[in-house]
N, C-alpha and C positions, 0 to 999 in steps of 0.2 A: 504494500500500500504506500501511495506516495504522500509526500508530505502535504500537497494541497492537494485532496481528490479534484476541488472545481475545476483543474486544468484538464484534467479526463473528459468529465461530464460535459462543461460546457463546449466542447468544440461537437459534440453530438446533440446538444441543444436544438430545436425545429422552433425557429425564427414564428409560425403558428401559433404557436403556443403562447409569444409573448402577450397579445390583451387578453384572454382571459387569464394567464398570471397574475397582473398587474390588477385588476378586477379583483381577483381571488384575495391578493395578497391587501388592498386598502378596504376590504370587508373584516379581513381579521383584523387589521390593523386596527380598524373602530371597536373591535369588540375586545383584543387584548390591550392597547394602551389602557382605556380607565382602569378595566378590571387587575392589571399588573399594579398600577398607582394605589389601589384600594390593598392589593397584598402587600406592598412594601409597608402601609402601616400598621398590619397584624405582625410586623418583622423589628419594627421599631427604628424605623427606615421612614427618609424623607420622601414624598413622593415620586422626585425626579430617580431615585435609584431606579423604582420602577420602568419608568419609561426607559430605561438605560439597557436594562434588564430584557426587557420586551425588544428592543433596536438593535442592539448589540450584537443579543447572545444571539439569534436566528441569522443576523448578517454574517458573525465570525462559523456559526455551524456552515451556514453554506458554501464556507469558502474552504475550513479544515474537516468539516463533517463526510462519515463515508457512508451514512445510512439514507433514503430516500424516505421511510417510514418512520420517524423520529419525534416525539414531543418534545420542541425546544419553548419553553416559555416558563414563567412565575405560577403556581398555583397556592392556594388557601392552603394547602399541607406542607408544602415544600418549604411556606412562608415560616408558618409557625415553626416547622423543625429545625429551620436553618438557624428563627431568633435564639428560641432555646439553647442550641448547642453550639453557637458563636458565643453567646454571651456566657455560657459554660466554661467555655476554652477560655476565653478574655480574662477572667476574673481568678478561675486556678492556676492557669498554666500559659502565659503570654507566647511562649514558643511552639504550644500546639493550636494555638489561636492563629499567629503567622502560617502555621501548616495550611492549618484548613481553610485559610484564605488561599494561597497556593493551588491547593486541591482542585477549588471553585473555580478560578480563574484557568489555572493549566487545562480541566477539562472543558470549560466554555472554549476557549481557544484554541485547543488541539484535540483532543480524542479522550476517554476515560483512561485508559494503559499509561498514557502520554503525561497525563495532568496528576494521575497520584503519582508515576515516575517523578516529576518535577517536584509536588508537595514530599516524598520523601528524600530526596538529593536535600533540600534547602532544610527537613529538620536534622540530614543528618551534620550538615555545615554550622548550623545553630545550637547543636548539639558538642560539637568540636570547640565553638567559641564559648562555651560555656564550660570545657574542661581545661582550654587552657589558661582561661583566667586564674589569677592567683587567689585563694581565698584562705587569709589568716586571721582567725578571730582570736582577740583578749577575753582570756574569761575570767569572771569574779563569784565571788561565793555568797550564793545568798544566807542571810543572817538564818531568817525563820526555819529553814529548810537542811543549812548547811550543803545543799546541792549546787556546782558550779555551771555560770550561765550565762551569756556572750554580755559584756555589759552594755554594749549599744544597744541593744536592744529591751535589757533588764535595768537602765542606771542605777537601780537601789544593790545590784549585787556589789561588793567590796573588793579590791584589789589589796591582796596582801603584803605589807609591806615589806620590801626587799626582793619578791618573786615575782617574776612574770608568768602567765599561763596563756600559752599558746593553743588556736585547737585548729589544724590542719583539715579543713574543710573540703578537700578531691583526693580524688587520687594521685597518684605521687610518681608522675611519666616525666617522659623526655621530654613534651611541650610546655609542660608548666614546672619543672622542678628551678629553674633558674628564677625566676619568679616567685618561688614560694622560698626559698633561700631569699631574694633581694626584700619581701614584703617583710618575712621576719624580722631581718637585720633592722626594717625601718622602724620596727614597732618597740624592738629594742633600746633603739635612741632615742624614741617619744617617752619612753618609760617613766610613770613620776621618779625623785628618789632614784637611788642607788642602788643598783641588782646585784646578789648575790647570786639568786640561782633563774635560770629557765627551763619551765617544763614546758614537752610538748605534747598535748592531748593528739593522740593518734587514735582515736575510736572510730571516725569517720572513714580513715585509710583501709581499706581493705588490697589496695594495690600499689605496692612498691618495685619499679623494671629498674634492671640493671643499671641502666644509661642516668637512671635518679639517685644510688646510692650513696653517689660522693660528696649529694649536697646535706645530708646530717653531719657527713666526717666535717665540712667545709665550716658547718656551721658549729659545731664542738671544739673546732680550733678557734674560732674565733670566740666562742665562751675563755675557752681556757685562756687565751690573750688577754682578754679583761676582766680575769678574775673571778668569773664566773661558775657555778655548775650547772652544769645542761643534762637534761634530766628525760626521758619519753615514759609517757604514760598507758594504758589501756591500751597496746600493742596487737594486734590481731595476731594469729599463732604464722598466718601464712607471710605476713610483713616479719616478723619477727624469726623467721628461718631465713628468709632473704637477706636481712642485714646481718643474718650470722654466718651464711655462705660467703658475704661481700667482705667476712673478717670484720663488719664494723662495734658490733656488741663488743668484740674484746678492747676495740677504742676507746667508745663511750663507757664503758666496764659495767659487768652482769649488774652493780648494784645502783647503776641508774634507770634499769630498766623496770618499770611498775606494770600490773597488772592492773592496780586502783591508781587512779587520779588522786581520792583523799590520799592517799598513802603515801604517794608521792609528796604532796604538796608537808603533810604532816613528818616527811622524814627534812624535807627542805629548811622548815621553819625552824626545828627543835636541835638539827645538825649546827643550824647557825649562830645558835641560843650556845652553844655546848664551847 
């Protein structure tokens, strides 16, 4: 199948045919513009969507479309399912809100196969910029609870004095490990007060690649440079055979390695006291 069927079709087109087309086609046209205009606003859609909707999508099927027998237009059900589950996606998940707008358009414009190919290619690119982002949060310990908690988000949880707690939010690849090295180091220097020790919450890490390993060693040198102890917490068993394949646990040494967060933090605070 070729990219535009209408290059097929139209040269076998019968020139006869053209007034009652034209007839045909400004009969629907009176009966689908309002009635499109009227579904756009059970969709939560300004009017003119609809007529966009109604103009558009039948000009762009005529031209990428391969079927002869085809419903191209807005209806009362299409509307409602579309408001629902855009405003769905919109509100949970803005990267499968982009999808599904993708989807809608790739398949108005090229073919069904064509258009979820495109909606999936763009969430898997979205999906990619959202692993290599660096994401390193500060966590502080709420009072009530004693449970620790990103404090952007919590202000009332507490930073303890002289520790930093770090909690490594992706996983831990070749795109983002320079990055999750550079973001530490900066939060290190934001630090209130003078650090003795940093820990770093690894619960979230479930994957540590070779090509990432060197950026703990990177950054335990640079603790031990300033004085510091660097400390990892909540260690997944599968991360924690990989930095012992990589030789680096005998670095960092078995006793900075924590299973507990408190335990860490609790061996941090009392080691310094001592």
């Amino acid at each position: 199948m070729r990219l535009l069927p209408i290059t097929e079709w139209l040269q076998q087109y019968q020139r006869a045919n053209l007034r009652t087309d034209v007839i045909a086609g400004a009969a629907l046209a009176g009966l689908l513009i309002p009635e499109a205009m009227g579904y756009a606003g059970i969709a939560g859609l300004p009017p003119q969507a609809g007529l966009y909707a109604t103009v558009f999508g039948p000009l762009a099927y005529a031209i990428f479309g391969s079927s002869r027998q085809l419903v191209v237009s807005p209806t009362s059900a299409s509307s409602a399912i579309l408001a629902a589950t855009i405003a769905h996606f919109r509100r949970i998940s803005p990267i499968e809100f982009r999808a599904s707008l993708a989807a809608i358009i790739g398949v108005i414009a090229f073919d069904i196969l064509n258009g979820l190919a495109l909606a999936v290619l763009l969430t898997l690119i979205a999906l990619m910029r959202f692993l290599v982002m660096p994401q390193v949060v500060v966590l502080g310990r709420l009072s009530e609870t004693g449970e620790f908690a990103e404090i952007v988000r919590h202000p009332e949880a507490e930073q303890i004095p002289g520790v930093l707690i770090l909690r490594v939010d992706r996983i831990w690849f070749f795109a983002n490990a320079n990055g999750i090295r550079d973001h530490a180091k900066a939060l290190m220097r934001q630090a209130p007060g003078s650090l003795h020790s940093v820990i770093f919450n690894l619960a979230p890490v479930d994957l540590i690649d070779v090509t990432a390993v060197e950026v703990p060693s990177q950054l335990h040198a640079s603790s031990v440079k300033h004085g510091r102890r660097m400390a990892l917490a909540e260690v997944r068993d599968p991360v924690r055979d990989t930095l012992e394949r990589a030789g680096l646990l005998s670095v960092i040494g078995p006793e900075n390695v924590f299973r507990s967060l408190g335990h860490a933090v609790e061996l941090a605070t009392t080691a310094h006291l001592v």
